[in-house]
MARLUM-999213 format. One line per field, with one value per atom (N, C-alpha, C): atom name; x, y, z. Coordinates in pm, whole numbers, plus 50000, padded with zeros to 5 digits. Layout:
a = CA, ...
px = X, ...
py = Y, ...
pz = Z, ...
This chain:
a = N, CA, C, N, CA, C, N, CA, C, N, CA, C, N, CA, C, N, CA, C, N, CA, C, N, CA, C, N, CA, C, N, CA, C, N, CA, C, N, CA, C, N, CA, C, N, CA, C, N, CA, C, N, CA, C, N, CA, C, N, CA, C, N, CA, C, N, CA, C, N, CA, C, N, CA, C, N, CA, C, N, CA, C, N, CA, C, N, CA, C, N, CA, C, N, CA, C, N, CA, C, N, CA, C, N, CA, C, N, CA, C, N, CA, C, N, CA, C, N, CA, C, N, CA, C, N, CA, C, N, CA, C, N, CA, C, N, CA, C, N, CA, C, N, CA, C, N, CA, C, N, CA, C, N, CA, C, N, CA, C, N, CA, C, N, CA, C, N, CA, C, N, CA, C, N, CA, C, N, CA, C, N, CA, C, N, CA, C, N, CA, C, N, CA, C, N, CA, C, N, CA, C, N, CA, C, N, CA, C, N, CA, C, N, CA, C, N, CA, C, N, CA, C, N, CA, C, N, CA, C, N, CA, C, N, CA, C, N, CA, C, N, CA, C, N, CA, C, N, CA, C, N, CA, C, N, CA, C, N, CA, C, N, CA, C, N, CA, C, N, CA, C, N, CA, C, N, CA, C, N, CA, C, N, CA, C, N, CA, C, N, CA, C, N, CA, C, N, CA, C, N, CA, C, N, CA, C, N, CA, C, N, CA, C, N, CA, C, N, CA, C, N, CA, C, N, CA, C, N, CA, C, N, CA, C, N, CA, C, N, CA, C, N, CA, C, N, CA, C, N, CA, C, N, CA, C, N, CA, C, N, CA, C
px = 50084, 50000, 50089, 50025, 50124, 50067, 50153, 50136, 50191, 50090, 50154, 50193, 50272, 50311, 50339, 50261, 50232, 50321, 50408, 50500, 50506, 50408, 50372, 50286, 50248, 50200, 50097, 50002, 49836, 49767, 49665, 49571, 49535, 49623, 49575, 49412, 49371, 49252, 49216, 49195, 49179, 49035, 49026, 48862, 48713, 48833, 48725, 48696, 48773, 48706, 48830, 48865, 49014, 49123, 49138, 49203, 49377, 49473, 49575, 49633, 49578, 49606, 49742, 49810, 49951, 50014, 50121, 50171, 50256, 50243, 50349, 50499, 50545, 50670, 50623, 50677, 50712, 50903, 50887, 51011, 51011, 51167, 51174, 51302, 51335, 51480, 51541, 51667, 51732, 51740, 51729, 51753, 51882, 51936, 52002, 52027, 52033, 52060, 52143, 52161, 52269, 52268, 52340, 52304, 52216, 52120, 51983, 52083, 52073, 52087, 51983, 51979, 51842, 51715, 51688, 51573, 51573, 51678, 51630, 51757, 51764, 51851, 51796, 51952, 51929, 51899, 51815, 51792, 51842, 51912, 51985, 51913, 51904, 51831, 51958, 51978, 52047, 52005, 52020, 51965, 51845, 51741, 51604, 51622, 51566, 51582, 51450, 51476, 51308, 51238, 51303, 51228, 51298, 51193, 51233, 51300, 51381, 51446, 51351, 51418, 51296, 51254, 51130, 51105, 50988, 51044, 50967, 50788, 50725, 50594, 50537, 50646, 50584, 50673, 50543, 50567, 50548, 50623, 50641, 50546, 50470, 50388, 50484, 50497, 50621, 50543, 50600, 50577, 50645, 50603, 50658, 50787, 50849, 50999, 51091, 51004, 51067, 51078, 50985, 50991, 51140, 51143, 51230, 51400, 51360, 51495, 51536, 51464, 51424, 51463, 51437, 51449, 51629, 51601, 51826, 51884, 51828, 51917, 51905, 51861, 51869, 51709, 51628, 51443, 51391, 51300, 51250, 51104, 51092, 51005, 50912, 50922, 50814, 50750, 50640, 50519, 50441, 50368, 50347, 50233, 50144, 49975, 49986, 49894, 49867, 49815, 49887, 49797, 49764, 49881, 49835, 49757, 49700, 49575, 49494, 49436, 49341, 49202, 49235, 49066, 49100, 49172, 49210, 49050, 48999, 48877, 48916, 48859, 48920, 48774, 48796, 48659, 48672, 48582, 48526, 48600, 48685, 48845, 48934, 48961, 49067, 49151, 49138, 49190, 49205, 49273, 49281, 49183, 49096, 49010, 49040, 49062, 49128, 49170, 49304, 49340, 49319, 49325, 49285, 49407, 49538, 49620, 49737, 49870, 49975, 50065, 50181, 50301, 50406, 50479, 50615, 50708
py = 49882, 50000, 50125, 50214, 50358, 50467, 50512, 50639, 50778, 50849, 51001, 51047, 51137, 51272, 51381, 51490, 51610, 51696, 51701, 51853, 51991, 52028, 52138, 52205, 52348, 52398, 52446, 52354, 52334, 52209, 52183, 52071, 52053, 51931, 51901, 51780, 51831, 51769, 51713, 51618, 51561, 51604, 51584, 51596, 51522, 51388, 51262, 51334, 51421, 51438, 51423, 51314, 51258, 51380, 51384, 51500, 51476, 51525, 51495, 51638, 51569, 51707, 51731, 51872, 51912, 51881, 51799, 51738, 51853, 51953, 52064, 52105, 51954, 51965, 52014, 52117, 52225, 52205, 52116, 52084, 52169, 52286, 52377, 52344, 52454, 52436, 52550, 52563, 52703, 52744, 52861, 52921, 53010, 53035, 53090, 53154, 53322, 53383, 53462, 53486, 53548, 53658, 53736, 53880, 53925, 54006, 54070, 54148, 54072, 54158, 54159, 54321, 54347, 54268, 54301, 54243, 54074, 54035, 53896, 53820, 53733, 53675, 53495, 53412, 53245, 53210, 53106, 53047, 52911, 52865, 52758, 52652, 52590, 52503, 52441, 52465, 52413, 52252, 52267, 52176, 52147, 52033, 52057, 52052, 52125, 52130, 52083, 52000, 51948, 51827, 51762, 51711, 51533, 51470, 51348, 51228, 51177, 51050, 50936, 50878, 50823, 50707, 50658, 50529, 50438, 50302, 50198, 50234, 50253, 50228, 50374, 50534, 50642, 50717, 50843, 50908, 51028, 51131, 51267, 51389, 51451, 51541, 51678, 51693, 51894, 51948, 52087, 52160, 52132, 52190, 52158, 52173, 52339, 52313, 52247, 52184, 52101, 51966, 51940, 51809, 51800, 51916, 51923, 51904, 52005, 51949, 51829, 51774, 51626, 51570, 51546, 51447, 51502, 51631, 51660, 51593, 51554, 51518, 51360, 51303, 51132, 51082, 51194, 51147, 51086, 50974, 50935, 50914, 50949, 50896, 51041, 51130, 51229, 51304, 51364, 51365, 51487, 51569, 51712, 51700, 51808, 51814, 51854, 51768, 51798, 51968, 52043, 52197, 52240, 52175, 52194, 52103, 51993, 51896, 51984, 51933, 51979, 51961, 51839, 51810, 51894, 52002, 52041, 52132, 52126, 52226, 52383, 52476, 52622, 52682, 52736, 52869, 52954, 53071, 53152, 53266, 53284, 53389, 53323, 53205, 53115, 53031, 52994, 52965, 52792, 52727, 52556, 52559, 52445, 52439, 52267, 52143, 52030, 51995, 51884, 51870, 51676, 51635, 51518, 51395, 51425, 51336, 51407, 51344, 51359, 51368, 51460, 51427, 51383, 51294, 51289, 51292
pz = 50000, 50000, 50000, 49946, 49903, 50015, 50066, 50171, 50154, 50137, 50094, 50251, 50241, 50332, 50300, 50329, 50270, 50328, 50239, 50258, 50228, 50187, 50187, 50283, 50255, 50344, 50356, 50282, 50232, 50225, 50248, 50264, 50100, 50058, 49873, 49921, 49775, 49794, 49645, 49642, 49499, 49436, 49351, 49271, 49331, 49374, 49417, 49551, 49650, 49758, 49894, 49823, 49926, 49944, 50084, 50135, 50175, 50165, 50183, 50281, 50444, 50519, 50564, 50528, 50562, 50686, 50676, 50801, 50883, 50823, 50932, 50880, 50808, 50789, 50615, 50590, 50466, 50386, 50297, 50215, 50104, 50103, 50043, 49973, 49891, 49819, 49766, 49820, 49801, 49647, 49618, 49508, 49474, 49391, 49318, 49216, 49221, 49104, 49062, 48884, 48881, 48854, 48813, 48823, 48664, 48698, 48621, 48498, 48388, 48260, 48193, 48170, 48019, 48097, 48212, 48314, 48291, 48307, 48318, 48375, 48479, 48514, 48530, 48563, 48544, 48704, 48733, 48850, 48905, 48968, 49008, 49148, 49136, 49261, 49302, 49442, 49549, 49599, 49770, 49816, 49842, 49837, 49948, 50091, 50166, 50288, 50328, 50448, 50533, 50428, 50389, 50332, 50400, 50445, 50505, 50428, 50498, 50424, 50350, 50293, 50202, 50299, 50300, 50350, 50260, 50262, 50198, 50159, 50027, 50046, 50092, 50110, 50098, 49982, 49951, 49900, 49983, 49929, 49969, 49891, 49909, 49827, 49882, 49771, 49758, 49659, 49658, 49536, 49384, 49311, 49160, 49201, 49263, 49259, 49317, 49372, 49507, 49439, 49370, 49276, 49187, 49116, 48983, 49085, 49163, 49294, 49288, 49364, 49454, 49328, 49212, 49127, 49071, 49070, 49024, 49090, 49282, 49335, 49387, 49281, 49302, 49374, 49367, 49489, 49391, 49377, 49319, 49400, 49529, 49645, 49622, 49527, 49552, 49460, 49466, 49339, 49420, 49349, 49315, 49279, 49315, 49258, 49125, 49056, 48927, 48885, 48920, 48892, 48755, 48635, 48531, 48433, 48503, 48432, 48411, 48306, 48219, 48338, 48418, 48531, 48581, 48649, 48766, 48787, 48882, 48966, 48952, 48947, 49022, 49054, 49136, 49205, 49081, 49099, 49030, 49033, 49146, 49132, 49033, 49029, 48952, 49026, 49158, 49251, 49256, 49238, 49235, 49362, 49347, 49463, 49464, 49360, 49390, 49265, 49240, 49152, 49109, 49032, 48946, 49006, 49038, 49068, 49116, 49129, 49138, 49005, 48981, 48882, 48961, 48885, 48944, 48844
């Protein structure tokens, strides 16, 4: 059986209803930039920080950038709300209200 743990710092909620409530612990990842030419500069991903060791049979729910991290640096244990599916829900501001699955 597969077990998520929510690292972020929001309650994901799928379409079907199923809730994936934020465990507290928030897995981030340093950034890096270089200096702004002609308004535009390059961005570098560091380490993830807070983000738990892997264990058998879980997965880790992060953010997209935390994903693209996690996977530079050898994670294979973690997967990201689908925000850009085509199912994804939104309110009437535009606001993701639940999304269809996970990416990894």
């Amino acid at each position: 059986m597969t077990t998520f743990f929510n690292c972020t710092p929001h309650d994901i909620v799928f379409n079907d209803g199923t809730v994936f409530p934020k465990s507290g612990t928030v897995a981030r990842v340093a950034a890096f930039f270089t200096e702004i030419e002609n308004s535009v500069c390059d961005q570098a991903f560091g380490l993830v920080h807070d983000l738990p060791a892997p264990t058998e049979g879980m997965f880790f729910i992060v953010s997209a950038v935390v994903l693209t991290a996690a996977k530079l640096q050898g994670r294979t244990d973690c997967v990201a709300p689908a925000t850009g599916h085509s199912a994804v829900v939104r309110n009437e501001a535009g606001h993701i209200v639940s999304v269809p699955c996970f990416v990894r």
